[in-house]
VEXTIKE-827750 format. One record per residue: residue in one letter; chain; x, y, z of N, C-alpha, C in turn. Coordinates in Angstrom, 1 decimal. Layout:
BEGIN
  aa  ch    n.px    n.py    n.pz   ca.px   ca.py   ca.pz    c.px    c.py    c.pz
   a   A       X       Y       Z       X       Y       Z       X       Y       Z
...
END
This chain:
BEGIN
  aa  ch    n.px    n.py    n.pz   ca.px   ca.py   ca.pz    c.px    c.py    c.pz
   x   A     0.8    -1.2     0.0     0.0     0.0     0.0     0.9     1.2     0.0
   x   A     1.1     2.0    -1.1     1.5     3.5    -1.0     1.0     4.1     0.2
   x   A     2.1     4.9     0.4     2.2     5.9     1.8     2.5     7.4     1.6
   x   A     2.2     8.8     2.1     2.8    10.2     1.8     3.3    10.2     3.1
   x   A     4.4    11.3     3.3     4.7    12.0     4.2     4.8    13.2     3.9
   x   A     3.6    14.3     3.6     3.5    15.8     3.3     3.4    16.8     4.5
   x   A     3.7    17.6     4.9     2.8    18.3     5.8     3.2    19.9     5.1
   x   A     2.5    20.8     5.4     1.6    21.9     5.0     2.0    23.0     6.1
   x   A     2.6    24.5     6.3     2.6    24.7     7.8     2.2    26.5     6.5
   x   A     1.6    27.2     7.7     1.6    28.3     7.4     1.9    29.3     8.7
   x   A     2.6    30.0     8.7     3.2    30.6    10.2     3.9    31.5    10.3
   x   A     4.2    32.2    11.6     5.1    33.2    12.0     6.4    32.9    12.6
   x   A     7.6    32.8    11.9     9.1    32.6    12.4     9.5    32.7    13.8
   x   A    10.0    32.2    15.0    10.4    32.7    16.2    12.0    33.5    16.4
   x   A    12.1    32.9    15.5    13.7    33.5    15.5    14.5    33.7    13.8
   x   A    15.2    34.3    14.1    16.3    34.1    12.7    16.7    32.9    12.5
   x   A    16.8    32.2    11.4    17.2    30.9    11.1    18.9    30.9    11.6
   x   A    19.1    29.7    12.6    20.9    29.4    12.4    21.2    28.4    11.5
   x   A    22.4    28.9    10.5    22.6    28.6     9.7    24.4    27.7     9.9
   x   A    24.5    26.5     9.3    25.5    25.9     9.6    26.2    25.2     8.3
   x   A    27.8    25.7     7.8    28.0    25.6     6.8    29.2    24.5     7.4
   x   A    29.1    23.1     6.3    30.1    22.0     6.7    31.2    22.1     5.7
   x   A    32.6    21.3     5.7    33.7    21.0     4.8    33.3    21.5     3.5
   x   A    32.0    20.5     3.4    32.2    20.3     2.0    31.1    21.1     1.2
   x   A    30.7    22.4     2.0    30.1    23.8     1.7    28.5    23.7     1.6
   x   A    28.1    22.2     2.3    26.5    22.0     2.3    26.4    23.2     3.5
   x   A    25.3    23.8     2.8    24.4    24.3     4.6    23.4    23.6     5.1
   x   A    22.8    23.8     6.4    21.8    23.6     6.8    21.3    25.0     7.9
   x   A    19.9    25.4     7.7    19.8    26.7     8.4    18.6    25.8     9.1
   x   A    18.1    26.5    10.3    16.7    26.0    11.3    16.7    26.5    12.1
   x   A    15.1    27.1    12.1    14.3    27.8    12.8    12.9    27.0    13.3
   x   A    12.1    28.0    13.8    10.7    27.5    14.0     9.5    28.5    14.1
   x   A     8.8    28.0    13.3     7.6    28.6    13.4     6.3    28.9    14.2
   x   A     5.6    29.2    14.8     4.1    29.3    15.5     3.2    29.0    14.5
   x   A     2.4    28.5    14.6     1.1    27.9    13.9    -0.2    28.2    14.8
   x   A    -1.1    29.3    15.1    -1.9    29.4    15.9    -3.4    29.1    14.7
   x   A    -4.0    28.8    16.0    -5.5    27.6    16.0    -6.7    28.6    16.8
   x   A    -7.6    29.2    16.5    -8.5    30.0    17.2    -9.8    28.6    17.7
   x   A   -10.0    28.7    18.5   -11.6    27.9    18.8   -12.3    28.5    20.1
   x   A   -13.5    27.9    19.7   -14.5    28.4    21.1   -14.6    27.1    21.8
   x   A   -14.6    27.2    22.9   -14.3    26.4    23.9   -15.9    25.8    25.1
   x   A   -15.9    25.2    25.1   -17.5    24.8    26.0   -18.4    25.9    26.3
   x   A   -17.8    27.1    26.8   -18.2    28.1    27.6   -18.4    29.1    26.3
   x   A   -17.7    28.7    24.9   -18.0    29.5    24.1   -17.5    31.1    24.2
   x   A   -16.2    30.6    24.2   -14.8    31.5    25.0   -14.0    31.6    24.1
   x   A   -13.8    32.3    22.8   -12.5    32.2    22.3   -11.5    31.9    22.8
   x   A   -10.7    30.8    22.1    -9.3    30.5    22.6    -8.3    30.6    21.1
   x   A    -6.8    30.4    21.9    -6.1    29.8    20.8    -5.2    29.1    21.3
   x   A    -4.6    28.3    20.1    -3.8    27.6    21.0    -2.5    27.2    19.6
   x   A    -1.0    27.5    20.4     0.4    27.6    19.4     0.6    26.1    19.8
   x   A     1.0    26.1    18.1     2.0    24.8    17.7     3.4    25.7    17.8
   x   A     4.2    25.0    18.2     5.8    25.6    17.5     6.3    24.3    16.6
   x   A     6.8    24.8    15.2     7.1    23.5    14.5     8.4    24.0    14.1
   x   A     9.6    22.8    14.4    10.7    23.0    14.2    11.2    22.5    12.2
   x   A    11.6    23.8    12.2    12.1    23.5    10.2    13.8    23.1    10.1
   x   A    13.8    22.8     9.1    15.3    22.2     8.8    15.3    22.6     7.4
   x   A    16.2    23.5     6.8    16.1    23.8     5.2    17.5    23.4     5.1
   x   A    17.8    22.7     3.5    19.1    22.2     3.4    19.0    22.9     2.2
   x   A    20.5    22.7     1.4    21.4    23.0     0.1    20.4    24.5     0.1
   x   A    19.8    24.7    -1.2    19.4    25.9    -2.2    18.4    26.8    -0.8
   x   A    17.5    25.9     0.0    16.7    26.2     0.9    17.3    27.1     1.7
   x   A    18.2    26.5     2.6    19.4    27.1     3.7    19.8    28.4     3.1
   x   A    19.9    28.7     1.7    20.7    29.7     1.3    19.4    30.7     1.5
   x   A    18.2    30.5     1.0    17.5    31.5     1.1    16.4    31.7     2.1
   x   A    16.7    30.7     3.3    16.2    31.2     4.4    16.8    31.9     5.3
   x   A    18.6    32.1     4.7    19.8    32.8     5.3    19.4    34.4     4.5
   x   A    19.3    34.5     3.5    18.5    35.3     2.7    18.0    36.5     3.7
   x   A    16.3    35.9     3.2    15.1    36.1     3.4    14.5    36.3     4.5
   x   A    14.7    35.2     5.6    14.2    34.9     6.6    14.0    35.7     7.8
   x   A    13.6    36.3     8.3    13.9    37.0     9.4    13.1    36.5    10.8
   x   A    13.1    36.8    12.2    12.1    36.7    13.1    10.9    37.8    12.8
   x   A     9.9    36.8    12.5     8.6    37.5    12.7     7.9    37.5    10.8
   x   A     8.9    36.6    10.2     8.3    36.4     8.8     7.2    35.6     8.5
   x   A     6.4    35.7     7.8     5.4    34.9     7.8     5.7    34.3     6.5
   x   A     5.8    32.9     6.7     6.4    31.9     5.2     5.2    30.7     5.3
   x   A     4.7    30.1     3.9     4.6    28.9     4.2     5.7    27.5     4.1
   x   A     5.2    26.8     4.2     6.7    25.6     4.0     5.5    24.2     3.5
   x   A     6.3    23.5     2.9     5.9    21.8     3.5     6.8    21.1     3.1
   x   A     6.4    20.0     3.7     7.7    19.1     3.4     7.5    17.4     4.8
   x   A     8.5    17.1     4.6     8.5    15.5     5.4     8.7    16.0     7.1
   x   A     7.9    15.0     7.5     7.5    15.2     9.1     8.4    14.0     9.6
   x   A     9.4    14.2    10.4    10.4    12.9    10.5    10.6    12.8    12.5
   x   A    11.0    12.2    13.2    11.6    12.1    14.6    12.9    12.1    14.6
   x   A    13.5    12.7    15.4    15.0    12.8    15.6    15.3    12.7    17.0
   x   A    16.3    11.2    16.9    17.3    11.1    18.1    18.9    11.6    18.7
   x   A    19.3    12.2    19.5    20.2    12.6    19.3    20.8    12.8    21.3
   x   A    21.7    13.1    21.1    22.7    12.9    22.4    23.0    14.8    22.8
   x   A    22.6    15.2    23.9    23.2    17.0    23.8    24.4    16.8    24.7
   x   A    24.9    17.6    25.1    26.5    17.8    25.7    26.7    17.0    26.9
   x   A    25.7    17.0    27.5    25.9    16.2    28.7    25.4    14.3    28.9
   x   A    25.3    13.8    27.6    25.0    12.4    27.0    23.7    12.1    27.3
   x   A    22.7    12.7    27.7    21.4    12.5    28.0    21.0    12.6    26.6
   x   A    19.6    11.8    26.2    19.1    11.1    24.9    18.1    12.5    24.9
   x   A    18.3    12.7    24.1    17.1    13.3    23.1    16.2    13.1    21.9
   x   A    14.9    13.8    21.7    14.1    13.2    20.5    13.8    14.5    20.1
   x   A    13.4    14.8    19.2    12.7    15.9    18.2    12.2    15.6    17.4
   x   A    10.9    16.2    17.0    10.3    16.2    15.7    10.1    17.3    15.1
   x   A    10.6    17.4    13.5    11.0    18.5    12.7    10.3    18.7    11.7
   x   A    10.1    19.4    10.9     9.8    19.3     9.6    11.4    19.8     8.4
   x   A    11.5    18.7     7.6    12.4    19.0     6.7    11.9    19.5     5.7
   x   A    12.2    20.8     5.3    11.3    21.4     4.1    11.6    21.4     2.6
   x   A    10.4    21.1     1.9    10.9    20.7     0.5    10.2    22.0     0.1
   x   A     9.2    22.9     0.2     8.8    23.6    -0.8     8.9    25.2     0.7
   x   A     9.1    26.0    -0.1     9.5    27.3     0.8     8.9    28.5     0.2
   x   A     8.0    29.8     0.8     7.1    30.7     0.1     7.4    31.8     1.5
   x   A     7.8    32.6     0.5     7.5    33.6     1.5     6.4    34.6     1.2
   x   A     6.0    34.9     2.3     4.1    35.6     2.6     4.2    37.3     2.9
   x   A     5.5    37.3     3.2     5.4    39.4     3.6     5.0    39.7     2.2
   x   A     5.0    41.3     2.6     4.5    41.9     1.2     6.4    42.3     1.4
   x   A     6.5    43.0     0.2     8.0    43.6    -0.1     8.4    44.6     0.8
   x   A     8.0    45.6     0.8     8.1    46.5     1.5     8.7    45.9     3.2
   x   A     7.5    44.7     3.5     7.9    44.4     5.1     9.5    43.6     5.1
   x   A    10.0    43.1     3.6    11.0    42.9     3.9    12.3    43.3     4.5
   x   A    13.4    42.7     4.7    14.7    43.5     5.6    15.5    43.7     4.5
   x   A    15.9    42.4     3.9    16.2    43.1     2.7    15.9    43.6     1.6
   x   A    16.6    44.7     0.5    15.8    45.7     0.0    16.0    44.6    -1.9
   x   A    16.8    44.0    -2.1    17.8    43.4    -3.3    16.1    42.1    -3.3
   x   A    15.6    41.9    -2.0    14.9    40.7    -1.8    13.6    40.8    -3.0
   x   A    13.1    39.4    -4.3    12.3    39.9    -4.9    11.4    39.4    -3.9
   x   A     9.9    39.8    -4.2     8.6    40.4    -3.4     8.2    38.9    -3.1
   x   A     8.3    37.6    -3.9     7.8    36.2    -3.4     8.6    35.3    -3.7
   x   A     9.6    35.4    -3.4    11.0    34.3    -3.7    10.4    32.6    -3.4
   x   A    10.5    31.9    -4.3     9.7    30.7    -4.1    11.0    29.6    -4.4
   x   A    11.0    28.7    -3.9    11.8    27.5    -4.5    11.3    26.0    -3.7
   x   A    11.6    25.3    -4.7    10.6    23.8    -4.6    12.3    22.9    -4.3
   x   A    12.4    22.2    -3.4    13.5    20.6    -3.9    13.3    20.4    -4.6
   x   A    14.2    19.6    -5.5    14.1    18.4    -6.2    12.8    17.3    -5.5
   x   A    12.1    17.0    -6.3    11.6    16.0    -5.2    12.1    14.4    -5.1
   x   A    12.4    13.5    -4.0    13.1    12.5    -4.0    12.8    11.3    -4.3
   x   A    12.8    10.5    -4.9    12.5     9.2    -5.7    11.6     8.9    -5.3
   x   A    10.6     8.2    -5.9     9.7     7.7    -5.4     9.5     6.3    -4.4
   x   A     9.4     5.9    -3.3     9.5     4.7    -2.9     8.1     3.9    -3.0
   x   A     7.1     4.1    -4.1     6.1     3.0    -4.7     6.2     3.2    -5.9
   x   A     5.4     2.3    -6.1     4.9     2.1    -7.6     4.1     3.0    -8.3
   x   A     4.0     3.5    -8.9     2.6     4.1    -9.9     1.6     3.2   -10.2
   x   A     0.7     3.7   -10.1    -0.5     2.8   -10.8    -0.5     2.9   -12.2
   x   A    -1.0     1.6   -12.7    -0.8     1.6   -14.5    -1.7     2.7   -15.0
   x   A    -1.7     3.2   -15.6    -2.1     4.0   -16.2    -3.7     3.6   -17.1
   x   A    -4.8     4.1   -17.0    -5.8     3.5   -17.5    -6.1     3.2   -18.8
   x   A    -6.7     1.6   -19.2    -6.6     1.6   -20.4    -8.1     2.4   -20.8
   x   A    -7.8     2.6   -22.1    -8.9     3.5   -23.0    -9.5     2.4   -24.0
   x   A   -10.5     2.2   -24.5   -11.3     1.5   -24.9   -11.8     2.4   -26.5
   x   A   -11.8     1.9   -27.1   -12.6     1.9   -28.6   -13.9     3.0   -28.5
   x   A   -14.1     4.6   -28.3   -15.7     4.4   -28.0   -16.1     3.9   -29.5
   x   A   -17.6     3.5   -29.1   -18.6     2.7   -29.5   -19.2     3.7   -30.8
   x   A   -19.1     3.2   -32.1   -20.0     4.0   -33.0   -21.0     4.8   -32.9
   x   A   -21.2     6.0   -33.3   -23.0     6.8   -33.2   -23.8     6.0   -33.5
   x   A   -25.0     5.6   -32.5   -26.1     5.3   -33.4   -26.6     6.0   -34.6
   x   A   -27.0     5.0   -35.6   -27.7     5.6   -36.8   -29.0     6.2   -36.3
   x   A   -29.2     7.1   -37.0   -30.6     8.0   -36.8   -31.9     6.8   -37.0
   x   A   -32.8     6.6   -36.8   -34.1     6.1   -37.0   -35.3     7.1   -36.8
   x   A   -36.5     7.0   -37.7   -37.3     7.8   -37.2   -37.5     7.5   -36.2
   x   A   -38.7     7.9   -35.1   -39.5     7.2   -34.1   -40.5     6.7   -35.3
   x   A   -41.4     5.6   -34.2   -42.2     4.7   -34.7   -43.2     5.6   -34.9
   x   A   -44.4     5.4   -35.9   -45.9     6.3   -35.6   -46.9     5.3   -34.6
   x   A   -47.4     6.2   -34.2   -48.2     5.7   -33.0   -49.0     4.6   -33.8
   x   A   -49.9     3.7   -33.5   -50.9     2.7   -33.9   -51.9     3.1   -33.3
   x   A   -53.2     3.5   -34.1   -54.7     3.6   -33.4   -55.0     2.9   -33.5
   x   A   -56.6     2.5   -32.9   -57.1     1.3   -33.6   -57.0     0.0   -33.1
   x   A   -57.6    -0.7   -34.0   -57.3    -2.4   -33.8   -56.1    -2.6   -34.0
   x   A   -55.1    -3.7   -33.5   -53.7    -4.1   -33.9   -54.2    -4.8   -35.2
   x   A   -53.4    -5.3   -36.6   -53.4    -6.5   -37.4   -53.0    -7.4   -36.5
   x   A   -53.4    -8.9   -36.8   -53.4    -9.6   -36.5   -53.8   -10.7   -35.1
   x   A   -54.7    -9.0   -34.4   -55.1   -10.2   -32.7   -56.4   -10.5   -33.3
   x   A   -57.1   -11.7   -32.3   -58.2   -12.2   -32.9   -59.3   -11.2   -32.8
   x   A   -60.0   -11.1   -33.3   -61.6   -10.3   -33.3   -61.5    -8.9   -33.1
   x   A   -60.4    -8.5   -34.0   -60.6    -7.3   -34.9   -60.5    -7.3   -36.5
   x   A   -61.1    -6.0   -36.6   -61.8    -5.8   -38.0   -60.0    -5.5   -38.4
   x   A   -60.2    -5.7   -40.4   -58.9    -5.0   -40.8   -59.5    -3.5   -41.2
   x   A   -59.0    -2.4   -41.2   -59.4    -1.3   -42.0   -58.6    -0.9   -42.9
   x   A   -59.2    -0.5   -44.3   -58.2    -0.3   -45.3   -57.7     0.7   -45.1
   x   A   -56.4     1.4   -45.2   -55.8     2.7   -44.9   -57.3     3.8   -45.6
   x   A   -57.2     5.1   -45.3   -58.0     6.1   -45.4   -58.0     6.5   -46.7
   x   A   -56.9     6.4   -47.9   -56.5     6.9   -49.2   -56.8     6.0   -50.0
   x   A   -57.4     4.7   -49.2   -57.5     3.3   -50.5   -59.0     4.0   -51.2
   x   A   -59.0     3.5   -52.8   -60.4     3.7   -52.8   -61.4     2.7   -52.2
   x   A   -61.1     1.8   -51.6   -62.0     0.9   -51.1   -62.6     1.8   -50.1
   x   A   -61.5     2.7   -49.1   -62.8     3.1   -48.2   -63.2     4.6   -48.4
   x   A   -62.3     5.1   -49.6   -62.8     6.3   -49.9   -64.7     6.0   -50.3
   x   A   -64.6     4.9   -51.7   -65.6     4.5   -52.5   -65.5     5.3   -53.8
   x   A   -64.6     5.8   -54.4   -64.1     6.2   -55.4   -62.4     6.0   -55.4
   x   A   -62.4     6.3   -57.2   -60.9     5.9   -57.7   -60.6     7.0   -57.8
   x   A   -58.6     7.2   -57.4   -58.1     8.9   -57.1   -58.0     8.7   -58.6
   x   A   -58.0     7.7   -59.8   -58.1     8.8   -61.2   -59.7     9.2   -62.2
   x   A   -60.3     9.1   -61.2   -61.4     9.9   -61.1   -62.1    11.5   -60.7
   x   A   -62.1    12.0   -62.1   -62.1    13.5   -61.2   -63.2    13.5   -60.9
   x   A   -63.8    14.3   -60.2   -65.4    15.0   -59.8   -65.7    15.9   -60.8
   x   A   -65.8    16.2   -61.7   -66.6    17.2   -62.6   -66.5    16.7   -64.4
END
């Protein structure tokens, strides 16, 4: 059974992205977002309530969330929702859950940007990464079917049917049998 791992965020930045550049000149920049939720609550109480979602932007991303990015930007993102284990300085275990971003949008208008060089919706997509299922075959198409030929409709039948028992036959209306004259007969 195919599986996605998409997720969707739309939000406000908490910080400047930190940005970390290795040997071999990959970056990785990460920050996090607020994701706020409004509802009424039993009492019929507005509430809200913050997600904070931690992002991870790598290669072309990193560069332009190093860019672009500022605290208090409003971007959308989406990309793969993953768990992370890891060890901090003092060897106690850690877990995180991140979003690694594949598609990156920035939402200020221009003007609210910091930088001035910055164009007004700088967008960039990943690569996206192999597929790990199958496609579905593709549907076959079939022959359509000929137009029907035109037909009139039938004329209604009054009358007796031909052929049930114990009805009369009547000669059509134009025979001279039931006119009682021949049509090469004039009247005068």
């Amino acid at each position: 059974m195919p599986s996605l791992n998409l997720c969707q965020f739309i939000g406000h930045t908490g910080a400047d992205p930190e940005v970390r550049t290795f040997d071999n000149g990959n970056k990785i920049a990460t920050t996090r977002i607020a994701v706020s939720e409004r509802f009424l609550d039993r009492n019929q109480t507005q509430q809200e309530r913050t997600e904070w979602i931690g992002l991870v932007f790598n290669g072309k991303l990193a560069d332009l969330a190093e860019k672009y990015i500022r605290k208090g930007s409003t971007i959308y993102v989406s990309g793969k929702w993953h768990n992370r284990e890891w060890q901090d300085q003092t060897g106690n275990k850690r877990q995180s859950t991140e979003l690694t971003v594949l598609t990156l949008q920035l939402l200020d208008k221009r003007e609210a940007q910091t930088q001035p060089q910055a164009p007004a919706q700088p967008a960039y997509q990943a690569p996206a990464p192999a597929p790990t299922y199958q496609a579905p075959a593709p549907p076959q198409f079939q022959q359509p079917a000929p137009a029907p030929q035109y037909a009139p409709p039938a004329q209604p039948q009054y009358g007796p049917q031909p052929g049930q028992p114990g009805n009369v036959q009547y000669p059509p209306t134009n025979s001279p049998e039931y006119t009682g004259h021949n049509p090469d007969d004039l009247p005068w």
